[in-house]
PDB file of N, CA, C and O in Angstrom, chain B, residues numbered from 101:
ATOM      1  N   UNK B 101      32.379  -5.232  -6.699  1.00  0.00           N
ATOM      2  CA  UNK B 101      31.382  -5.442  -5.662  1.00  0.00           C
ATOM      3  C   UNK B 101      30.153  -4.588  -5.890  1.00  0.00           C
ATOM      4  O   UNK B 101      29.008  -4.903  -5.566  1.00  0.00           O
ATOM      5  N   UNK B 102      30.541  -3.427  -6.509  1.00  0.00           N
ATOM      6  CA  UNK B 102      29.079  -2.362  -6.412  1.00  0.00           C
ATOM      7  C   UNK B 102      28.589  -2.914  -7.421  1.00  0.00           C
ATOM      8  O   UNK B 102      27.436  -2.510  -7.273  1.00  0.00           O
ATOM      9  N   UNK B 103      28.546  -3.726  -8.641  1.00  0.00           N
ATOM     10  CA  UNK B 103      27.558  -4.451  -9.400  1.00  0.00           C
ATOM     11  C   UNK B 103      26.615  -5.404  -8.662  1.00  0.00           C
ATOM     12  O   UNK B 103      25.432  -5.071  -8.602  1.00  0.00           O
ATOM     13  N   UNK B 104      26.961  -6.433  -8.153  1.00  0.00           N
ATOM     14  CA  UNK B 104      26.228  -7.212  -7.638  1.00  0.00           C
ATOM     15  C   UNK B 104      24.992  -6.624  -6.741  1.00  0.00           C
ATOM     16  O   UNK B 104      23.781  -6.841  -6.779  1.00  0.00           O
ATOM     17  N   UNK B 105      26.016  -5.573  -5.705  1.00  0.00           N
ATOM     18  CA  UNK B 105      24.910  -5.162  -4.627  1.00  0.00           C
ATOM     19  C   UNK B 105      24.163  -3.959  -5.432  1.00  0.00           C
ATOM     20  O   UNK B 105      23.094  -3.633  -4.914  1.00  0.00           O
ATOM     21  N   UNK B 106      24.421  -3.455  -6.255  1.00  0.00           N
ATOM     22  CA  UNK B 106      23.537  -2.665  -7.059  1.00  0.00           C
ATOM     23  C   UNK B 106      22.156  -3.487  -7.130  1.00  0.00           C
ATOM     24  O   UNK B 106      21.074  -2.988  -6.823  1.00  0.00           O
ATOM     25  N   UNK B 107      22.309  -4.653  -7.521  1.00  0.00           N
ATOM     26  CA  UNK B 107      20.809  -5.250  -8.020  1.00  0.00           C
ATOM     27  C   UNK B 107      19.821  -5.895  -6.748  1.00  0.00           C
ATOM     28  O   UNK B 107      18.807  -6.549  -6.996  1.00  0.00           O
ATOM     29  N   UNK B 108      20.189  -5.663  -5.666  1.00  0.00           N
ATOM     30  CA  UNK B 108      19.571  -5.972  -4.760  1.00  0.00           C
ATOM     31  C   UNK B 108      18.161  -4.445  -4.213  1.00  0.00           C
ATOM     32  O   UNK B 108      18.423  -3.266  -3.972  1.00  0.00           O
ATOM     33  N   UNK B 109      16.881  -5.086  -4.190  1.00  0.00           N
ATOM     34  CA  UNK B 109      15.939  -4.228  -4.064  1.00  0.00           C
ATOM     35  C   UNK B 109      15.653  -4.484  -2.378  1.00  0.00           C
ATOM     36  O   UNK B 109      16.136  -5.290  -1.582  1.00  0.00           O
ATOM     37  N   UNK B 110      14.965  -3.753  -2.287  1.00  0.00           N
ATOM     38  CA  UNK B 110      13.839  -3.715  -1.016  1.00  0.00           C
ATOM     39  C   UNK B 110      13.006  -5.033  -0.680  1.00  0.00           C
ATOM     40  O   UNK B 110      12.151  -5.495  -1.436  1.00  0.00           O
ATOM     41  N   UNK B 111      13.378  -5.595   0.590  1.00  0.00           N
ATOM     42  CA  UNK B 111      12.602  -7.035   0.135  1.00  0.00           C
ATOM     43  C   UNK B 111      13.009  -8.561   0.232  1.00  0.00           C
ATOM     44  O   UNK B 111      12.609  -9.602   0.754  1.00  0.00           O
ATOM     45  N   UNK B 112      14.495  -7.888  -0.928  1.00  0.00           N
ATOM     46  CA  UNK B 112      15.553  -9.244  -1.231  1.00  0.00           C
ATOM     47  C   UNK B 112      15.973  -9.627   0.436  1.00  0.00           C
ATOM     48  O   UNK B 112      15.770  -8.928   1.429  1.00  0.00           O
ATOM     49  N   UNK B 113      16.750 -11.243   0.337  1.00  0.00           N
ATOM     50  CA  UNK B 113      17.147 -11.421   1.722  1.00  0.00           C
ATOM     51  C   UNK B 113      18.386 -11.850   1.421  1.00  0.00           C
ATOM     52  O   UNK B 113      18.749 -12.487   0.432  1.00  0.00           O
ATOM     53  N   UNK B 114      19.209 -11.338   2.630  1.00  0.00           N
ATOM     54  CA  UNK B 114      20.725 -11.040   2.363  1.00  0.00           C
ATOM     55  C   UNK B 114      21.783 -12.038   3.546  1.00  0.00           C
ATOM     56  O   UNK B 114      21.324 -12.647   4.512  1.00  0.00           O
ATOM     57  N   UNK B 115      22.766 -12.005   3.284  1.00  0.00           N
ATOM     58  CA  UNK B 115      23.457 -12.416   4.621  1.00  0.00           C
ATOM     59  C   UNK B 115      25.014 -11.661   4.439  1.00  0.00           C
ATOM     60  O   UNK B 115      25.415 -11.385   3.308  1.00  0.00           O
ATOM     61  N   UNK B 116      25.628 -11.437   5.347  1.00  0.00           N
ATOM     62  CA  UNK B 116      26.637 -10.911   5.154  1.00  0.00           C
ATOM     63  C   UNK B 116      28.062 -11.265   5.229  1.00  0.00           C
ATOM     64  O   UNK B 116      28.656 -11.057   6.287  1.00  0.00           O
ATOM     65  N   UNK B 117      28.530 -11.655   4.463  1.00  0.00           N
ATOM     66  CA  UNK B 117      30.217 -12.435   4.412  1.00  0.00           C
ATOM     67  C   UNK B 117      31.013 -12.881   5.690  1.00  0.00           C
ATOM     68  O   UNK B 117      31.515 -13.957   6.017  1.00  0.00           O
ATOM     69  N   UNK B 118      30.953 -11.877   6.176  1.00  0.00           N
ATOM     70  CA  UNK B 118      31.719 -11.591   7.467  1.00  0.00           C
ATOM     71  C   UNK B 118      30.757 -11.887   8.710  1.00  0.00           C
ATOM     72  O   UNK B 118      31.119 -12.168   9.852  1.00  0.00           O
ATOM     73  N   UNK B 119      30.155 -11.829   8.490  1.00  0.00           N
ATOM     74  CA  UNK B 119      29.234 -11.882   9.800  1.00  0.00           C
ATOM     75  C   UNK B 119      27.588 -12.657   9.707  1.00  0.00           C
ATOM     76  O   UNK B 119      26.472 -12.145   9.784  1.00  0.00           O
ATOM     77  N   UNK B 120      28.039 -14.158   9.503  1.00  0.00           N
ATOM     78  CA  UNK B 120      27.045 -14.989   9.438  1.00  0.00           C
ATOM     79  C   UNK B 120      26.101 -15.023  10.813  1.00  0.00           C
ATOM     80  O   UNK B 120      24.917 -15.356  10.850  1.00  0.00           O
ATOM     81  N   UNK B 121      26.778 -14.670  11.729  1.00  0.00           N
ATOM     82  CA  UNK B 121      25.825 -14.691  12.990  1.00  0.00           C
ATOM     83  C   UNK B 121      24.779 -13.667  12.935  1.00  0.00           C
ATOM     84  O   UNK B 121      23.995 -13.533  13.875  1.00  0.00           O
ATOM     85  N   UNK B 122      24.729 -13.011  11.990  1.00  0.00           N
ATOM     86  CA  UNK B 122      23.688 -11.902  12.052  1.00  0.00           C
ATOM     87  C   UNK B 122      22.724 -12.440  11.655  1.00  0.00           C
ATOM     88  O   UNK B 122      21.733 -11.756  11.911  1.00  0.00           O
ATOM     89  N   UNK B 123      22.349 -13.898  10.829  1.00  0.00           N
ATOM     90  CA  UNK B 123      21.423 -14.126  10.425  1.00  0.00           C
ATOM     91  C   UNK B 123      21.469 -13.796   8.949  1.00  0.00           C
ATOM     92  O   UNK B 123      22.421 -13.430   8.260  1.00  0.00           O
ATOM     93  N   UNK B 124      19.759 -14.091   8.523  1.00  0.00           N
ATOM     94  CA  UNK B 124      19.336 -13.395   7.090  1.00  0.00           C
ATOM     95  C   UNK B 124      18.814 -12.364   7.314  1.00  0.00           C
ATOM     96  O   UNK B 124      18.059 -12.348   8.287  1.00  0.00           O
ATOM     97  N   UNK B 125      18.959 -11.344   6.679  1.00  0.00           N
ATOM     98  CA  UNK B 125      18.232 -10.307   6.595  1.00  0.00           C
ATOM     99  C   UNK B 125      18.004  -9.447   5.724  1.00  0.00           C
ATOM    100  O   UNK B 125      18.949  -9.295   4.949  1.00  0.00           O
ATOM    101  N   UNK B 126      16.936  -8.683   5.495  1.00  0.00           N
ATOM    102  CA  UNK B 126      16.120  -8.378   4.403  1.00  0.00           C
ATOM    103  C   UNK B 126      16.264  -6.845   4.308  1.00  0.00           C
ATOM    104  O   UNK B 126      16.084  -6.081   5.256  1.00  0.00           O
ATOM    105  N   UNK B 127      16.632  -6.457   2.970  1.00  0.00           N
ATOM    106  CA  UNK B 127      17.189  -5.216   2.221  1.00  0.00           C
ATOM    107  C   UNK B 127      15.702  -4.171   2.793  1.00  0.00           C
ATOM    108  O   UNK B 127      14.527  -4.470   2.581  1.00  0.00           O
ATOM    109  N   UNK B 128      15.959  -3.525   3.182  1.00  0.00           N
ATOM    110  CA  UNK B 128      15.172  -2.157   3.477  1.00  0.00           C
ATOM    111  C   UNK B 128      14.983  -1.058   2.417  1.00  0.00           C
ATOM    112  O   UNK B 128      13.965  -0.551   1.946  1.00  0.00           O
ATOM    113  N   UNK B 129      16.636  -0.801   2.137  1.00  0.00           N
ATOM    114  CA  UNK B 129      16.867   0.285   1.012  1.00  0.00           C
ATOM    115  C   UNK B 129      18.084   0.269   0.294  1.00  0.00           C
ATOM    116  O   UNK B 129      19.049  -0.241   0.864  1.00  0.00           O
ATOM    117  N   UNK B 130      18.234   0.745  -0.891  1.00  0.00           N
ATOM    118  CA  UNK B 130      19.282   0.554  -1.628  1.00  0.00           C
ATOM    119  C   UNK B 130      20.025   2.149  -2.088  1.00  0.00           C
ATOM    120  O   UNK B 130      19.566   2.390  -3.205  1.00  0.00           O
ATOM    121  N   UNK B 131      20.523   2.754  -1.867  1.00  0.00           N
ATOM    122  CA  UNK B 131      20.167   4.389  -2.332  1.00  0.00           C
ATOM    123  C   UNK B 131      21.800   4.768  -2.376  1.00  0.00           C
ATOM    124  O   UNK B 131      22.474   4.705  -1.348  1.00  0.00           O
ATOM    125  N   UNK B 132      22.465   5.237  -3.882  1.00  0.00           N
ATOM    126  CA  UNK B 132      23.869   5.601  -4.032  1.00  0.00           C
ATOM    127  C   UNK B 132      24.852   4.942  -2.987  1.00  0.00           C
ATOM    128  O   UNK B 132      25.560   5.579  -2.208  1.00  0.00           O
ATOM    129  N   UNK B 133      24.754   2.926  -3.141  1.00  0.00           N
ATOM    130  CA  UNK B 133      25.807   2.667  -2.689  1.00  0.00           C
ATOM    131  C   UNK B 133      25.801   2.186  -1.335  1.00  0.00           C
ATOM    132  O   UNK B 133      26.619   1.474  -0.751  1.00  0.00           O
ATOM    133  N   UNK B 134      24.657   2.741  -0.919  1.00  0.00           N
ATOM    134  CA  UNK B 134      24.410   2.685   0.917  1.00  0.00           C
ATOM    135  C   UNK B 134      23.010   1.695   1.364  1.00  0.00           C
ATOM    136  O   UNK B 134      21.893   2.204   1.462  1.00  0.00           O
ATOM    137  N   UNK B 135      23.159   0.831   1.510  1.00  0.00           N
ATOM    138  CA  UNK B 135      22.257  -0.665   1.354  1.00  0.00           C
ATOM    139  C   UNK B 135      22.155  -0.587   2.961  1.00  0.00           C
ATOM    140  O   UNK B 135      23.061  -0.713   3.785  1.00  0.00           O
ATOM    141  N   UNK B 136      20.147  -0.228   3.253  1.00  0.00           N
ATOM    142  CA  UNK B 136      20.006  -1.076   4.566  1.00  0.00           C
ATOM    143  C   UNK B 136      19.535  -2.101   4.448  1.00  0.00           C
ATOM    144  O   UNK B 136      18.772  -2.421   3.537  1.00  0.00           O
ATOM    145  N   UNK B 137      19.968  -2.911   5.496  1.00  0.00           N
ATOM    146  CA  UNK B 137      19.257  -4.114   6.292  1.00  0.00           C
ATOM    147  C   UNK B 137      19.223  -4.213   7.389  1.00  0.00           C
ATOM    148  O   UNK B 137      19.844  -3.600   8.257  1.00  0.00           O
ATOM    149  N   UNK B 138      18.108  -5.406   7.490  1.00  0.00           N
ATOM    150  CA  UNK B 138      17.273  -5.154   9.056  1.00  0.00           C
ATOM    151  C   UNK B 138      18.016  -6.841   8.983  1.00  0.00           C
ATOM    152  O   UNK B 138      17.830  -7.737   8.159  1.00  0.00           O
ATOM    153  N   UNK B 139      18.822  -6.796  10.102  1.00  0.00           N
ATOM    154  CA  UNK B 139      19.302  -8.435   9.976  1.00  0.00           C
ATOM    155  C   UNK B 139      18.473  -8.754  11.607  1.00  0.00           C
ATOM    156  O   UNK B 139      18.548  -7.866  12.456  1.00  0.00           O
ATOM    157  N   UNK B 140      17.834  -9.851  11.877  1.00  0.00           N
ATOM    158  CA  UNK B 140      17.650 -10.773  12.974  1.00  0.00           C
ATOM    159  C   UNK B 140      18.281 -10.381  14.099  1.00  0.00           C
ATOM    160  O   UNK B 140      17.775  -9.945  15.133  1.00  0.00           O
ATOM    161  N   UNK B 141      19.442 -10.565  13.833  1.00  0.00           N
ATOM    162  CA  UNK B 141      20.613 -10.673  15.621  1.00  0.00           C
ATOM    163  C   UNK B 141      21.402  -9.382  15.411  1.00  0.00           C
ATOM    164  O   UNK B 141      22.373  -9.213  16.148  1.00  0.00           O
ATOM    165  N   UNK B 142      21.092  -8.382  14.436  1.00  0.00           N
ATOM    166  CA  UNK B 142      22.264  -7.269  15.055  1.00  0.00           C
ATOM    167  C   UNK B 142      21.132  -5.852  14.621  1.00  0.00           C
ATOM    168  O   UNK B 142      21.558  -4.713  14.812  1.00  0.00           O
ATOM    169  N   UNK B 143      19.885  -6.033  14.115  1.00  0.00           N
ATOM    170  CA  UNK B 143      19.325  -4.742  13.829  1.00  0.00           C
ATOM    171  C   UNK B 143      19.391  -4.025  12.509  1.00  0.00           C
ATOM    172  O   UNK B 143      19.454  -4.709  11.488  1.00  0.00           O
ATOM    173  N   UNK B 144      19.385  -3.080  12.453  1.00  0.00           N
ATOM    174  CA  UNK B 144      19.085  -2.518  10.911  1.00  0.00           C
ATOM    175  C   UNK B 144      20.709  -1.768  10.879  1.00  0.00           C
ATOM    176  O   UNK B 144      21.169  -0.873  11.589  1.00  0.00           O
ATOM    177  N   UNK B 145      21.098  -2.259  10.163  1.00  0.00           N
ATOM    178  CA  UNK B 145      22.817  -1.971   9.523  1.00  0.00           C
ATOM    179  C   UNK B 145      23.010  -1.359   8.334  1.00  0.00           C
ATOM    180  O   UNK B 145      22.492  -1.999   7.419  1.00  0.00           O
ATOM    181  N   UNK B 146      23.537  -0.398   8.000  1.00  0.00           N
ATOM    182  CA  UNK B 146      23.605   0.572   6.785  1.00  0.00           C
ATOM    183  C   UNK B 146      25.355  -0.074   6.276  1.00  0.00           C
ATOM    184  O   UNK B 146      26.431   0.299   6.744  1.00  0.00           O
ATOM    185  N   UNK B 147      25.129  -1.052   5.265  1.00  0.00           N
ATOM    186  CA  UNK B 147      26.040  -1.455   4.708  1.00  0.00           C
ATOM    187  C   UNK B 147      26.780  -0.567   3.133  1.00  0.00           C
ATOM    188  O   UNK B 147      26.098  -0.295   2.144  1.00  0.00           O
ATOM    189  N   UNK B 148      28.207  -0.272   3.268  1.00  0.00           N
ATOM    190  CA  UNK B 148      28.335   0.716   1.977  1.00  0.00           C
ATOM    191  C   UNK B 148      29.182  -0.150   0.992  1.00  0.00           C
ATOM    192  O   UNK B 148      30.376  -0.431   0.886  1.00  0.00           O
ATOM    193  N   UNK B 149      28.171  -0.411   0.400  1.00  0.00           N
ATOM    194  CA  UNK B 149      28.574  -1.468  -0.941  1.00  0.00           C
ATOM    195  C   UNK B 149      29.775  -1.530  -1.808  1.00  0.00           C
ATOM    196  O   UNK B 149      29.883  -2.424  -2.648  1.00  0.00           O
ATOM    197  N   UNK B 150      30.770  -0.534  -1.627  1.00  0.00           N
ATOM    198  CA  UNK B 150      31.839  -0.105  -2.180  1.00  0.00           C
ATOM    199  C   UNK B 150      33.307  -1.162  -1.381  1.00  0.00           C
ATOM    200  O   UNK B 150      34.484  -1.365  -1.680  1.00  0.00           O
ATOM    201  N   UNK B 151      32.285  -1.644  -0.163  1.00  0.00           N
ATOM    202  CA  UNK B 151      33.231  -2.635   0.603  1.00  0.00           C
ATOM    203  C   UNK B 151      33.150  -3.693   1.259  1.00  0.00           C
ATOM    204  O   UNK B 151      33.904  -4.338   1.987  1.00  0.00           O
ATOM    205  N   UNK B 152      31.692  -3.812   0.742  1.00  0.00           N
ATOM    206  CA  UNK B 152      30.878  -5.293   1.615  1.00  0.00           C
ATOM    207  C   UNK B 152      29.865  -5.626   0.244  1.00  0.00           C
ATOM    208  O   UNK B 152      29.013  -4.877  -0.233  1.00  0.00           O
ATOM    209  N   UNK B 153      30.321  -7.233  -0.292  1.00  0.00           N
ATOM    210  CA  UNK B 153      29.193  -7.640  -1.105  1.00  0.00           C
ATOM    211  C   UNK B 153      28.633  -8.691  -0.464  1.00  0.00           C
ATOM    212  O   UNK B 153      29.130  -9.682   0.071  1.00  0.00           O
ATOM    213  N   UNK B 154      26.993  -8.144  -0.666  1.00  0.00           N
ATOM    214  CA  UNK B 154      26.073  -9.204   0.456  1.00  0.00           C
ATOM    215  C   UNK B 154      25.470  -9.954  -0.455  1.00  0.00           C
ATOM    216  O   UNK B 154      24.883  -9.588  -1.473  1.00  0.00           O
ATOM    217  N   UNK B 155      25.697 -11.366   0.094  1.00  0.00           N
ATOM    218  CA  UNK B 155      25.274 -12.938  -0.361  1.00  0.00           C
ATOM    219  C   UNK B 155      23.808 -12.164  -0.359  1.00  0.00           C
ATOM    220  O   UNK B 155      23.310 -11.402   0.470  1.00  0.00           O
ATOM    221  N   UNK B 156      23.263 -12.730  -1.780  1.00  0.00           N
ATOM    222  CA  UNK B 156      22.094 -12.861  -1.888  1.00  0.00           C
ATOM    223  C   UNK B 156      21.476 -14.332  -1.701  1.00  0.00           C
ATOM    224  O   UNK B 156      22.211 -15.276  -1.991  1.00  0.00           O
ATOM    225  N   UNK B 157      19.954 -14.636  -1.158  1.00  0.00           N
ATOM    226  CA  UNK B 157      19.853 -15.729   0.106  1.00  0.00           C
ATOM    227  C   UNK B 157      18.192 -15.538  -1.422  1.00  0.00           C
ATOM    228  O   UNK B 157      17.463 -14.607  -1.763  1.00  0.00           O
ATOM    229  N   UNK B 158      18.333 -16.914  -1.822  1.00  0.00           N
ATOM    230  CA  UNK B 158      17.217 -17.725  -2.389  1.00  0.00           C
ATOM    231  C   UNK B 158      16.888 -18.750  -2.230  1.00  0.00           C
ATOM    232  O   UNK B 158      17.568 -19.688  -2.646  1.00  0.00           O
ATOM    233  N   UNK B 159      15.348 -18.994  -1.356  1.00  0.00           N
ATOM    234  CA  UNK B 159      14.923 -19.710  -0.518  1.00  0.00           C
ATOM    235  C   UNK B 159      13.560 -20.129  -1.890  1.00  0.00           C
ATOM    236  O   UNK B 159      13.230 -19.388  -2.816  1.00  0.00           O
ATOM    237  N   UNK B 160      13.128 -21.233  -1.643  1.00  0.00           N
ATOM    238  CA  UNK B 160      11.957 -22.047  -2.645  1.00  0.00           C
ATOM    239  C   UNK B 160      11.161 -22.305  -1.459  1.00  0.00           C
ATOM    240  O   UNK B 160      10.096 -22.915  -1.551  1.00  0.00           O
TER     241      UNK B 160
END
């Protein structure tokens, strides 16, 4: 899991496995493992990548 969410920057837009009701929401910070996002319906969530890999969301 910490590969994938490793490559996610500041910016990217995310959704989270478990908890689709949160919406999409967009990476804040990425820093040793500890990934924020600011999701829509639940606020800015400090996800620790060692146990949550977040769907990366590519929109055209």
């Amino acid at each position: 899991m910490d590969d994938l969410n490793a490559l996610l920057e500041p910016g990217m837009r995310v959704v989270h496995p478990a908890q689709p009701d949160w919406g999409t929401g967009q990476v804040q910070s990425n820093i040793a493992g500890k990934i924020t996002v600011n999701f829509p319906e639940a606020g800015k969530i400090v996800i620790d990548s060692s146990r949550v890999a977040l769907l990366p969301v590519f929109e055209s």
